[in-house]
C-alpha positions as CSV (number, residue, x, y, z in Angstrom):
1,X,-18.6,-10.5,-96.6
2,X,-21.2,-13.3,-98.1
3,X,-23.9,-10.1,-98.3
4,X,-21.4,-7.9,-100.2
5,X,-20.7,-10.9,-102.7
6,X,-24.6,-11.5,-102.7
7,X,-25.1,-7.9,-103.5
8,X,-22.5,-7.5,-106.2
9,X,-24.4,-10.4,-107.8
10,X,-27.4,-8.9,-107.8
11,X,-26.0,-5.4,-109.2
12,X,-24.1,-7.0,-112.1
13,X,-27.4,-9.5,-113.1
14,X,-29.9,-5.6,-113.1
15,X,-26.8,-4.1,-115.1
16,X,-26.3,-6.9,-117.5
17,X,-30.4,-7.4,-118.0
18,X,-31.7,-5.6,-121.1
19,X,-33.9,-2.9,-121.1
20,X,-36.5,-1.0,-123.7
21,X,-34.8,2.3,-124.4
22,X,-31.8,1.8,-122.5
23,X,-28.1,0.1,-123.6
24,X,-26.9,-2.6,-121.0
25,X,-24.0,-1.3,-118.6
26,X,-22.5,-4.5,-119.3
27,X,-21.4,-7.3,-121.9
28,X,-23.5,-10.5,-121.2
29,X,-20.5,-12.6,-121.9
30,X,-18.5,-10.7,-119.0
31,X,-21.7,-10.6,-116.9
32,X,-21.6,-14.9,-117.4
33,X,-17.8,-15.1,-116.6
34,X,-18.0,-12.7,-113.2
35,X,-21.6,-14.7,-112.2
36,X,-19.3,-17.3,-112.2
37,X,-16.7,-16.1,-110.5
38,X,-19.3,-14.8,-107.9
39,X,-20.3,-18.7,-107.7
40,X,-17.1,-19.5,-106.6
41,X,-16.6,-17.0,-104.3
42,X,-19.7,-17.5,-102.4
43,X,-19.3,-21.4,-102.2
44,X,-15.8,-20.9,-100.7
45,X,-17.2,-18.3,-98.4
46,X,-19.9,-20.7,-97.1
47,X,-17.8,-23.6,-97.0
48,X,-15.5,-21.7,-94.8
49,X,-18.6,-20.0,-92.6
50,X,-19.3,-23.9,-92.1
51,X,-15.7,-24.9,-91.6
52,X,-15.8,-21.9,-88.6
53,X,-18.7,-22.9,-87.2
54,X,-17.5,-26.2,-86.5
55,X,-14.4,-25.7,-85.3
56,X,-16.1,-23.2,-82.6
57,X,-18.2,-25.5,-81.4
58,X,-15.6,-28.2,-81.1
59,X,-13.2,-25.8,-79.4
């Protein structure tokens, strides 16, 4: 799940990146807000990953 939250990232920064001759796929203000929502995501995802790992090994 972190790799498919890692990926989306990277998909929405090469679609919000300008290019010579070609329009952006994407509004850089909307790119800013969903980066950031990515953010969150993945720092819940590795705090729970973390949370998991501990509670295995103390199990």
């Amino acid at each position: 799940m972190l790799s498919d939250v890692r990926r989306c990232r990277e998909d929405l920064v090469y679609q919000a990146r300008p290019r010579p001759g070609a329009a952006r796929t994407i509004d850089p203000d909307e790119a800013r807000e969903a980066l950031r929502l990515l953010d969150d995501i993945e720092r819940d995802l590795e705090a729970e990953v973390i949370r998991l790992g501990r509670a295995r090994r103390s199990a």
